[in-house]
Residue frames as qw, qx, qy, qz and C-alpha x, y, z in Angstrom:
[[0.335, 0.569, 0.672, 0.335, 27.14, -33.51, 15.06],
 [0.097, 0.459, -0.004, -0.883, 26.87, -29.96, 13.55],
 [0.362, 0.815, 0.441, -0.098, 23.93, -28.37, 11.38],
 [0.236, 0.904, -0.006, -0.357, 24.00, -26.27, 8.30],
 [0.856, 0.488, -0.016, 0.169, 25.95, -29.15, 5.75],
 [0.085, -0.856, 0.444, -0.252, 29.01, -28.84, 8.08],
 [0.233, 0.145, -0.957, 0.090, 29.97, -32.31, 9.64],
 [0.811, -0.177, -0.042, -0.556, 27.04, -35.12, 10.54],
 [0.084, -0.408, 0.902, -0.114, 28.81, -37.70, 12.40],
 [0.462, 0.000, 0.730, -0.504, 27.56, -40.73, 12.87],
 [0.680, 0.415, 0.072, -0.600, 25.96, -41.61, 9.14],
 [0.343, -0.288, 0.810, 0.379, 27.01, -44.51, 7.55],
 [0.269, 0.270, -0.476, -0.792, 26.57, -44.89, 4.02],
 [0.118, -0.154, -0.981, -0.014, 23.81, -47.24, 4.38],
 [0.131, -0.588, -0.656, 0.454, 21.58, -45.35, 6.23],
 [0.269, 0.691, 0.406, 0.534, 21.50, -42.86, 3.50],
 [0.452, 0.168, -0.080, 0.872, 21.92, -39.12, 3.92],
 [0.217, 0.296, 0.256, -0.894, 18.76, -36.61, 3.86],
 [0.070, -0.703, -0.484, -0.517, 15.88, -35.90, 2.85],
 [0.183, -0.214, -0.267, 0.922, 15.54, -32.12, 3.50],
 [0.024, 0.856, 0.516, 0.030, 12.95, -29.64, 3.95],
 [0.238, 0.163, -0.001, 0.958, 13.90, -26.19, 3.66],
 [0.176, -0.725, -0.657, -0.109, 11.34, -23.79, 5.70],
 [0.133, 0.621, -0.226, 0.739, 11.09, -20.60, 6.73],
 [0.296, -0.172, -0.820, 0.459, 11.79, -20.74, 10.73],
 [0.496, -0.254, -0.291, -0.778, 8.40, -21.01, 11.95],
 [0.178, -0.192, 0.873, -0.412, 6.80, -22.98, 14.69],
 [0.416, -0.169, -0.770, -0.453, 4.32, -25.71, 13.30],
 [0.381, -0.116, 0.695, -0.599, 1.48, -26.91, 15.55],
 [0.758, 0.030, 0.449, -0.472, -0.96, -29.31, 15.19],
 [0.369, 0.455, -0.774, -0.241, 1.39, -31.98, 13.13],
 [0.950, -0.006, -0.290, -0.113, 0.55, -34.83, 14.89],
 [0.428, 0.382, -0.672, 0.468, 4.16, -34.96, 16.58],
 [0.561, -0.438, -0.674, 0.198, 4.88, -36.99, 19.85],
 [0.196, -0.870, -0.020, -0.452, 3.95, -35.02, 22.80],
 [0.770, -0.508, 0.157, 0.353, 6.95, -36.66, 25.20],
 [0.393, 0.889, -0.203, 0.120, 9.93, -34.16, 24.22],
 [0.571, -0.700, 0.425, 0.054, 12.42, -35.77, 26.76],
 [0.709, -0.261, 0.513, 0.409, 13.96, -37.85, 23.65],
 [0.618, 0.446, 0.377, 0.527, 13.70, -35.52, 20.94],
 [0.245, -0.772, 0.119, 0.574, 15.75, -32.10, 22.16],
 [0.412, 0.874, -0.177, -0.186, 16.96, -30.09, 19.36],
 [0.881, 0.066, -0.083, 0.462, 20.48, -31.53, 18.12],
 [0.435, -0.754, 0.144, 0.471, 23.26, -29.58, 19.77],
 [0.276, -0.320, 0.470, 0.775, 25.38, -27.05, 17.43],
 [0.331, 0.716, 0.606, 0.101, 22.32, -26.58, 15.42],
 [0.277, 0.158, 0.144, 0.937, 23.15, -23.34, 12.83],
 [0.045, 0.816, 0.468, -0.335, 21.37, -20.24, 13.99],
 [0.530, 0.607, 0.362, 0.469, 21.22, -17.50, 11.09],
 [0.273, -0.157, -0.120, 0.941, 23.07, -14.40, 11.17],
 [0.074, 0.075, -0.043, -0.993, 20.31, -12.64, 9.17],
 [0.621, 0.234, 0.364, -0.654, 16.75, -12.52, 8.76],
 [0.375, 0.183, 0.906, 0.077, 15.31, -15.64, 6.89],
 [0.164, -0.138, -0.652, -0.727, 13.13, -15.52, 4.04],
 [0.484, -0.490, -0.652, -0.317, 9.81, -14.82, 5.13],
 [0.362, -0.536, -0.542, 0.536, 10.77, -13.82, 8.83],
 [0.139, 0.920, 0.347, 0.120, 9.94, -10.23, 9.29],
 [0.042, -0.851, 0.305, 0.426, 12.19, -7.64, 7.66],
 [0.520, -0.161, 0.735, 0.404, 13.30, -10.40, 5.46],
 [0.594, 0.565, 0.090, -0.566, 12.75, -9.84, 1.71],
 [0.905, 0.409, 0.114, -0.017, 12.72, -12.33, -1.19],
 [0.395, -0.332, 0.550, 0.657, 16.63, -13.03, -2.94],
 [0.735, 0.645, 0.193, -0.083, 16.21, -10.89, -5.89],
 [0.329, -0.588, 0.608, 0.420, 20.09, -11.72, -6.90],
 [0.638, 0.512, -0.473, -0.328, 20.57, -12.76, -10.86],
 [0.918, -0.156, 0.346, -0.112, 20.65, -16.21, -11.29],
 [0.007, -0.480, 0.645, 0.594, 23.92, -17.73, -13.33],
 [0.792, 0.117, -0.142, -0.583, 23.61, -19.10, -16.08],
 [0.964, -0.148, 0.220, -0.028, 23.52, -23.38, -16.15],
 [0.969, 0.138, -0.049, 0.201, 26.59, -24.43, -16.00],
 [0.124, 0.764, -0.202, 0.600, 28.36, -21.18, -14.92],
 [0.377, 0.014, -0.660, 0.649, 29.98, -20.88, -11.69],
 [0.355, -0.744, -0.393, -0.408, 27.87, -20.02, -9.10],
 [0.425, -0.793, 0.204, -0.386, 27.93, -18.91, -5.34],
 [0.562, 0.273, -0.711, 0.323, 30.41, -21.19, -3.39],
 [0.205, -0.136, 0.688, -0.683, 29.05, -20.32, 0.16],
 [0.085, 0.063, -0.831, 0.546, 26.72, -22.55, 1.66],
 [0.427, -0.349, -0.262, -0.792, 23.02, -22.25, 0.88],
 [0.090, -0.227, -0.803, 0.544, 20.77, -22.62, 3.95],
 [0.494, 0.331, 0.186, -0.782, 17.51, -20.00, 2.81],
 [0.455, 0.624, 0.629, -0.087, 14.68, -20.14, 0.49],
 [0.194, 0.368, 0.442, 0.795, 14.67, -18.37, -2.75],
 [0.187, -0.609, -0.400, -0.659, 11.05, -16.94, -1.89],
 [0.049, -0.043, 0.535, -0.842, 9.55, -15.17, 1.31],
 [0.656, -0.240, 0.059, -0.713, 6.35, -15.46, 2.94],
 [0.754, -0.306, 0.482, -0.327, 5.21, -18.85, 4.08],
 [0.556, 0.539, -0.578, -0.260, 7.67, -21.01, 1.95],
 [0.741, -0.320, 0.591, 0.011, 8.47, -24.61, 2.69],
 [0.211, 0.799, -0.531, -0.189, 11.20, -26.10, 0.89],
 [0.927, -0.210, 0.199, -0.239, 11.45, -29.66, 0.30],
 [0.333, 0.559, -0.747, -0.137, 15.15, -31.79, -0.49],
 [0.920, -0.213, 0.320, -0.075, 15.36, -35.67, -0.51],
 [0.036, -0.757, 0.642, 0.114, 18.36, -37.13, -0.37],
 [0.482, -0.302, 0.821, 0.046, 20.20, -40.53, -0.93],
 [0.689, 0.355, 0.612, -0.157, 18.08, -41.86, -3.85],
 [0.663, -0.108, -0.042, -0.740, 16.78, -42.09, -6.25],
 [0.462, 0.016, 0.843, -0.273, 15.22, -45.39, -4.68],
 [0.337, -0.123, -0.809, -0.465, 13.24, -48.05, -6.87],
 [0.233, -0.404, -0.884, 0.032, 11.07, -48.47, -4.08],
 [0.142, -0.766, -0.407, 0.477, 10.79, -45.29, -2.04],
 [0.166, -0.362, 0.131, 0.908, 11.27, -42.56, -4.58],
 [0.173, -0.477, -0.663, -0.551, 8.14, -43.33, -6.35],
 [0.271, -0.674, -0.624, 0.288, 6.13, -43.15, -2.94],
 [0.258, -0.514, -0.197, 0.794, 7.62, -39.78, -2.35],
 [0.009, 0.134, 0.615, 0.777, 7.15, -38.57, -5.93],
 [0.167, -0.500, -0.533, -0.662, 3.22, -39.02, -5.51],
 [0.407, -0.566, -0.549, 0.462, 3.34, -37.38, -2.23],
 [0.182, -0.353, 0.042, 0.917, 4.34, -34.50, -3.44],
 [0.047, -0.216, -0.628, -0.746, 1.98, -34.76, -6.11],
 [0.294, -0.506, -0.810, -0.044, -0.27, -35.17, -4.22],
 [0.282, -0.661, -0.208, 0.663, 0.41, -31.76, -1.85],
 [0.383, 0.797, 0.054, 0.463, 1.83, -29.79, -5.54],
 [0.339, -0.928, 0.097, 0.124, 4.69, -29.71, -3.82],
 [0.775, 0.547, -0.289, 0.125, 8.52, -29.67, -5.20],
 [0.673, -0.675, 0.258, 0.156, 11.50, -30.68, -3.77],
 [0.280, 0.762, -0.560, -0.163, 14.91, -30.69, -4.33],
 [0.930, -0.334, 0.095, 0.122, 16.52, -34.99, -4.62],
 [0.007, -0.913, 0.408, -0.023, 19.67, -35.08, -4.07],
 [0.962, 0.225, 0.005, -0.157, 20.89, -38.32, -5.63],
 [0.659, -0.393, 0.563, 0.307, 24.01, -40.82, -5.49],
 [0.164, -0.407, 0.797, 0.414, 25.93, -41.37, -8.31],
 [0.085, 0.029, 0.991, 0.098, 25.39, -44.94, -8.67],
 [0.283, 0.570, 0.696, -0.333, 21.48, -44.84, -7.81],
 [0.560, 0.668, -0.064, -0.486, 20.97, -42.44, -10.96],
 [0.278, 0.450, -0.702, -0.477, 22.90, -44.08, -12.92],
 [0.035, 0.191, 0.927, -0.321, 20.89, -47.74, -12.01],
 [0.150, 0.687, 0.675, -0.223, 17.33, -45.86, -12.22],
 [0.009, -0.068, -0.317, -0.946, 17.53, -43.00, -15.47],
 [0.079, -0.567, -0.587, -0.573, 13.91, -43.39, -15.55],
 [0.435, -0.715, -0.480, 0.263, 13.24, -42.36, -12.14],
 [0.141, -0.493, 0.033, 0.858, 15.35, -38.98, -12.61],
 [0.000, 0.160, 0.518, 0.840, 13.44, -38.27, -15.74],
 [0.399, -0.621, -0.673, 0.050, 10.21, -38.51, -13.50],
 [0.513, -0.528, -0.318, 0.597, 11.77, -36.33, -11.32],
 [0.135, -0.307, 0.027, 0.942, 12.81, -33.60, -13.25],
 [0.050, -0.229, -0.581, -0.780, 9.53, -33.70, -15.18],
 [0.310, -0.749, -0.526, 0.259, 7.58, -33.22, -12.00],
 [0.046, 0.838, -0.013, 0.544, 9.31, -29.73, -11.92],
 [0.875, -0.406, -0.002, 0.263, 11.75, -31.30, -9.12],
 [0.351, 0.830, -0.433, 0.020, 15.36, -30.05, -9.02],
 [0.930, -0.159, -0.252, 0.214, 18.13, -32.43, -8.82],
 [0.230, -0.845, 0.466, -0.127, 21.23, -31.96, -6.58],
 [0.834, 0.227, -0.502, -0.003, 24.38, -34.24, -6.68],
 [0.828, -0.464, 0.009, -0.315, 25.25, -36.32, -3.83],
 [0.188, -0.613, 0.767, -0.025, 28.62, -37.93, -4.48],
 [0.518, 0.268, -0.784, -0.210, 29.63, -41.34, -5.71],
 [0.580, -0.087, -0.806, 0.083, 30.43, -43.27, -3.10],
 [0.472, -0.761, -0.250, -0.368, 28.93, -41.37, -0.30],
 [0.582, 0.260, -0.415, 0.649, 32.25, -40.66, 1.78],
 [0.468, -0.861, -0.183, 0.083, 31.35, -38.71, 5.37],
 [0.671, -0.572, 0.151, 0.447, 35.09, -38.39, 5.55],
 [0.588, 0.694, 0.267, 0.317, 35.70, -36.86, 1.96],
 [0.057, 0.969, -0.087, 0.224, 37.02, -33.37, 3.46],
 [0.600, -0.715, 0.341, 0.114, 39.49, -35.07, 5.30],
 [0.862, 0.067, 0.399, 0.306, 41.16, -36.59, 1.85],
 [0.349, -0.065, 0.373, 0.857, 43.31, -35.04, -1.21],
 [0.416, 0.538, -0.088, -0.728, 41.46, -31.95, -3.19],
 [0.328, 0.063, -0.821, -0.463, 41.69, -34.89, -6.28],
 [0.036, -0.315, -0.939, 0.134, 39.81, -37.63, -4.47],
 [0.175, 0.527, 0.414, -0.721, 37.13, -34.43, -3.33],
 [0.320, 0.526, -0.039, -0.787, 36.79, -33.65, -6.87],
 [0.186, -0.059, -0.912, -0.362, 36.74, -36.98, -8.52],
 [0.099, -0.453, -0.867, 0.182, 33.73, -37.98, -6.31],
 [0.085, 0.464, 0.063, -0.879, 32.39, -34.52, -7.15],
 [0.199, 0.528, -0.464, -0.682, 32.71, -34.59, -11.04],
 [0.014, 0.068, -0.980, -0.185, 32.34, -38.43, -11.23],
 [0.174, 0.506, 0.799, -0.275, 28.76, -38.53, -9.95],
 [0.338, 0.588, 0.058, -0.732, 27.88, -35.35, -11.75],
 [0.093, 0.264, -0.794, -0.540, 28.98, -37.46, -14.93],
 [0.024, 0.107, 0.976, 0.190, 26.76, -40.04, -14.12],
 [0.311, 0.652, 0.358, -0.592, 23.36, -37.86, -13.02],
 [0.369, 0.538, -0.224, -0.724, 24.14, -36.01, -16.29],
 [0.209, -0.032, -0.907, -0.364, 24.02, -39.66, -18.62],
 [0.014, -0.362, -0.929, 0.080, 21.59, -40.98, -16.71],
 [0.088, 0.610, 0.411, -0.672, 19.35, -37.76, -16.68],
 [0.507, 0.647, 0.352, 0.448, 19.71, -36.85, -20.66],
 [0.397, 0.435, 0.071, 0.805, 21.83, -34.13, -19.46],
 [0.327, -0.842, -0.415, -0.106, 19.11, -32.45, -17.11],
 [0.112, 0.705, -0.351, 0.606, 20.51, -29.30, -15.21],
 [0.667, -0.240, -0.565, 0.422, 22.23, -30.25, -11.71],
 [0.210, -0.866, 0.000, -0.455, 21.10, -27.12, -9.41],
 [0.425, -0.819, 0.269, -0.276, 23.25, -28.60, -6.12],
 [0.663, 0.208, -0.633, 0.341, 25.90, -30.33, -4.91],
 [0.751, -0.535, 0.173, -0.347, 25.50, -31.86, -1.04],
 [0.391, 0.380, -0.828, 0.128, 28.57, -33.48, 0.03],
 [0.692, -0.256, -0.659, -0.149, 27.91, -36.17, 2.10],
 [0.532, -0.576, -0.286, 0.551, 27.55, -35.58, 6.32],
 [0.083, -0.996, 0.012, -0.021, 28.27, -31.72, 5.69],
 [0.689, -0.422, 0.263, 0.527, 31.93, -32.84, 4.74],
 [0.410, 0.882, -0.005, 0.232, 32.43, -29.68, 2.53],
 [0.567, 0.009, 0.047, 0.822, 35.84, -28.05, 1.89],
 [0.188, 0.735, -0.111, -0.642, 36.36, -24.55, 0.40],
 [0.095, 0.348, -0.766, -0.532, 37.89, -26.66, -2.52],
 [0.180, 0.458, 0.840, 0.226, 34.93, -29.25, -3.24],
 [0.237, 0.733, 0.357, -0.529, 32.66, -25.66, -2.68],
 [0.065, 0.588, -0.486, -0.643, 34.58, -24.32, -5.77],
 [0.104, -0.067, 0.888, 0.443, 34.35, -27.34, -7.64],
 [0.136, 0.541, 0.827, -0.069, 30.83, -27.61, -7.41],
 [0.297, 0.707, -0.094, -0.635, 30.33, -23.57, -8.19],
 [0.172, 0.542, -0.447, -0.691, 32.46, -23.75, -11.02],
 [0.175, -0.153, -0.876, -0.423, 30.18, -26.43, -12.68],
 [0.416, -0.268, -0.500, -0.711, 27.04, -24.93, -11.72],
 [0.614, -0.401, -0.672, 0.102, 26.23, -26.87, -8.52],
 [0.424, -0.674, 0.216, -0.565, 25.25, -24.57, -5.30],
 [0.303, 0.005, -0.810, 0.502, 26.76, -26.20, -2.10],
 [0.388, -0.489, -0.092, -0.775, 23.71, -26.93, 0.04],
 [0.143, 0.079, -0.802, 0.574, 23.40, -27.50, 3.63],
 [0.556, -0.626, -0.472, -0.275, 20.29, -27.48, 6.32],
 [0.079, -0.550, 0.361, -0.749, 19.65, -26.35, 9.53],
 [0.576, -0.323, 0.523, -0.538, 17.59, -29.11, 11.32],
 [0.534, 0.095, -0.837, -0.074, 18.13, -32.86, 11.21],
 [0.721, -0.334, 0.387, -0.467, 15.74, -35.39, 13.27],
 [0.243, -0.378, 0.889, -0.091, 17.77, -37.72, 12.73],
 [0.836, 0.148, 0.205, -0.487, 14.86, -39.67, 11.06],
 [0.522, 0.426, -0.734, -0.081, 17.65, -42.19, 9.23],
 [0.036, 0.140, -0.969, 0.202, 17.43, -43.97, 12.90],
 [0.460, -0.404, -0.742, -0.272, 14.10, -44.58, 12.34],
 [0.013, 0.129, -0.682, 0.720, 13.07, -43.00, 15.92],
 [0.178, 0.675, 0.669, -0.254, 9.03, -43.00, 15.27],
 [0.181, 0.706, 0.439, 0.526, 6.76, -40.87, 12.90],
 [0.333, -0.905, -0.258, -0.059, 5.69, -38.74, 15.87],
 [0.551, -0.732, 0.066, 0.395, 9.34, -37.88, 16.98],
 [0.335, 0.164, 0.433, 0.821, 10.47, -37.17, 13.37],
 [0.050, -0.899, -0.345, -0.265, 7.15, -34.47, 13.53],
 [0.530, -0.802, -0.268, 0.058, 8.24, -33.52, 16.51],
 [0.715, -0.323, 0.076, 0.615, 11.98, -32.36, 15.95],
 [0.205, 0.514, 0.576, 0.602, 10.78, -30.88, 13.22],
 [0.296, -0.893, -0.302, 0.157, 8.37, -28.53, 15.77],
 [0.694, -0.613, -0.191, 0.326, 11.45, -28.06, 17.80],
 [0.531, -0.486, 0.145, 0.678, 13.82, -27.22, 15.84],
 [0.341, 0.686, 0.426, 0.482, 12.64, -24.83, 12.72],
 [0.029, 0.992, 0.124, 0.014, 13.60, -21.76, 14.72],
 [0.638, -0.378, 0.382, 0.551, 17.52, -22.88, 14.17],
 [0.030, 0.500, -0.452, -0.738, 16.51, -22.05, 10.23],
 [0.826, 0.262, -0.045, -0.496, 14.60, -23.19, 7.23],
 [0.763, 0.380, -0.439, -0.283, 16.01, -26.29, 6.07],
 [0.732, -0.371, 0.362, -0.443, 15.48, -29.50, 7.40],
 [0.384, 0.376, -0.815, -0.214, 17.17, -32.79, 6.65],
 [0.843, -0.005, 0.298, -0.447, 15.19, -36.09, 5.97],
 [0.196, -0.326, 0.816, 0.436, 15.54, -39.34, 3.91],
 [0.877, 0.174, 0.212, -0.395, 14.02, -41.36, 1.08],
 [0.776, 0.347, -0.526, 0.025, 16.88, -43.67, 0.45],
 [0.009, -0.589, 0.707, -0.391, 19.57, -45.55, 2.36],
 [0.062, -0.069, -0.987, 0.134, 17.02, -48.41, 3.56],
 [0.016, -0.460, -0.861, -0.215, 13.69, -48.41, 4.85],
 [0.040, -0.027, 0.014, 0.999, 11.71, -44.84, 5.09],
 [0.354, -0.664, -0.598, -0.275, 8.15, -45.82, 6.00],
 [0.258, -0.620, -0.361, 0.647, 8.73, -43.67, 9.36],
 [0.253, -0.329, 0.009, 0.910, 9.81, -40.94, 6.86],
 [0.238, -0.195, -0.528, -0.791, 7.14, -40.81, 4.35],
 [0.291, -0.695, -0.636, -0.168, 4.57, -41.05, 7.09],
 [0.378, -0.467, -0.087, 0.795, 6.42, -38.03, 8.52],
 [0.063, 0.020, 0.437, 0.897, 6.52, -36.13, 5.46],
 [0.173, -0.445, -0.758, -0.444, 3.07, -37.26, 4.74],
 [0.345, -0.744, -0.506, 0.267, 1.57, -35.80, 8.28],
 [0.203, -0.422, 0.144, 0.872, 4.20, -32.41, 7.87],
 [0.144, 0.072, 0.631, 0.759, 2.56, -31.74, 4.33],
 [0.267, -0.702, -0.616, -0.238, -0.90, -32.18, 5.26],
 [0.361, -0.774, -0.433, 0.289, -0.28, -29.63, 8.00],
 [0.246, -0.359, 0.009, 0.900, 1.55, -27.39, 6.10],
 [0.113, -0.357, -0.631, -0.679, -0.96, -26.88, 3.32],
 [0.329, -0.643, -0.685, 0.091, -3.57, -26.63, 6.52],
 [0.349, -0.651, -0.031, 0.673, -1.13, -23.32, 7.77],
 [0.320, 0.935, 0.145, -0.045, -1.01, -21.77, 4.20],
 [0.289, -0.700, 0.362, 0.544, 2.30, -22.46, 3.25],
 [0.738, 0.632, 0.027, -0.235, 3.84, -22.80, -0.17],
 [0.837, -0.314, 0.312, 0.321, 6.42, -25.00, -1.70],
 [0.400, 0.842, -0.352, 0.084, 9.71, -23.31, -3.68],
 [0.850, 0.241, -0.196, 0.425, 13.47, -24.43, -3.81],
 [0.683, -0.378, -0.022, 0.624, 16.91, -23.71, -1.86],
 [0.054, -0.839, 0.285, 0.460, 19.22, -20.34, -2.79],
 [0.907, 0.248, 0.314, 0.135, 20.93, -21.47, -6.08]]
C-alpha cells in the first residue's frame, strides 16, 4: 500500500474508497483515540512532503489563479490545502449513499464544516437529489470513476478515459451540470494519461497522505487514533461514507470534528 493517491492495494470495490480529510500536519490530542498503538502503526510508504504544508511554519497560503471551470487545470497530484493556518480539509468518498450520505451531510452541518464527496458514477446517477444537497451545502464534488477499477492504470489509455469521462457524464446529468472540482481514481491508480484527462476537463487529480484504513471497520478509537499518528506524513487523510456500513466512520468523524473545532481549526477544500 502507498499514500498520496498512488496505489491502495487491497480495496475491493465493495468496501468503497475514502472518505478524506485533508489537514494541515499537526498532531491532534485529546480525540478520544485508542490508547493501545501496537495495531494501529502508521501505514508503511506513507507520502512525506517535499515542502512546507499549508499552515506549517514558513508555509504561505496558494495564491496561484484559479482556471476557469472547465479549463484544464494542474495535472500533478493535489495533496495540500488551499488555505494556511489551522485548516482541516474534509473529502468523502464512494457515495453518494442513500443511507450514509445524509448522516454525514448533517455532521458537517452540524461542525459548518465542508468537504469535498467524491462520488461513483452510478451512485450519482441513482441519487441526483442527494448531489444537489451536496453542492448546495457549499460541498465540492470530485469524480470517482464508474466502475471503481483499483487496476485501471494497468489497462489501455481508452478504457482510463472512458471510466474517466463516463462518470463525469453521469455526475454532470445527475447534478444539473454542477462544477466537478476533482477527479480521484480509484486505489491511487493514476496514470500521467488519466491525470491529463481529468485536467483537461477541469478535474484536479487528488490524492491523500494518511489512510486508517477505516473501510475494515477496525474500531472508532483506532480510526482516531491513526489519524493522531499519522498527520505528520501530510494533510490529507482518507476515510469512507460509502461502500457498506460506516457507523465506525461517522462516529470517527463525529469525535475528530468535535475536537477539531475544540483546537481552533477551520474547514476549506484541497489545491484545485
Amino acid at each position: 500500500m502507498t499514500i498520496g493517491g498512488i496505489r491502495r492495494g487491497g480495496v475491493a470495490r465493495g468496501a468503497g474508497t475514502a472518505m478524506a480529510l485533508v489537514l494541515t500536519a499537526a498532531t491532534l490530542t485529546g480525540c478520544g483515540g485508542a490508547s493501545d498503538t501496537s495495531a494501529n502503526r502508521p501505514v508503511a510508504g506513507t507520502y512525506k512532503a517535499a515542502r512546507p504544508l499549508p499552515g506549517a511554519a514558513g508555509a504561505k497560503p496558494s495564491t496561484a489563479p484559479r482556471p476557469k471551470e472547465g479549463g484544464t487545470v494542474d495535472p500533478s497530484i493535489s495533496r495540500h490545502s488551499e488555505d494556511g493556518g489551522r485548516t482541516v480539509n474534509l473529502t468523502l468518498d464512494d457515495g453518494p449513499d442513500a443511507v450514509w450520505t445524509p448522516r454525514f451531510l448533517e455532521l458537517l452541518e452540524k461542525h459548518k464544516a465542508k468537504a469535498v464527496f467524491c462520488v461513483l458514477g452510478p451512485a450519482a446517477k441513482a441519487n441526483p437529489e442527494l448531489l444537489g444537497r451536496i453542492v448546495d451545502a457549499g460541498h465540492r464534488l470530485c469524480n470517482h470513476s464508474v466502475h471503481h477499477d483499483t487496476a485501471m492504470d494497468k489497462k489501455p489509455v481508452d478504457y482510463q478515459t472512458q471510466e474517466i469521462l463516463d462518470a463525469k457524464n453521469m455526475i454532470d446529468q445527475a447534478s444539473g451540470g454542477r462544477r466537478i472540482w476533482y477527479y480521484r481514481a480509484p486505489g491511487g491508480a493514476f496514470t500521467p494519461e488519466s491525470r491529463q484527462v481529468a485536467a483537461d476537463h477541469g478535474m484536479r487529480p487528488l490524492g491523500w497522505n494518511v489512510d486508517p484504513s477505516d473501510y475494515q471497520r477496525p474500531g472508532v478509537d483506532s480510526i482516531v487514533t491513526r489519524i493522531q499518528q499519522q498527520l505528520s506524513k501530510g494533510p490529507t487523510i482518507l476515510m469512507h461514507d460509502g461502500g457498506g456500513n460506516r457507523e465506525q466512520s461517522f462516529q470517527a468523524l463525529e469525535k475528530l470534528l468535535t475536537c477539531f473545532d475544540e483546537q481552533g481549526y477551520h474547514y476549506g477544500f484541497p489545491q484545485s
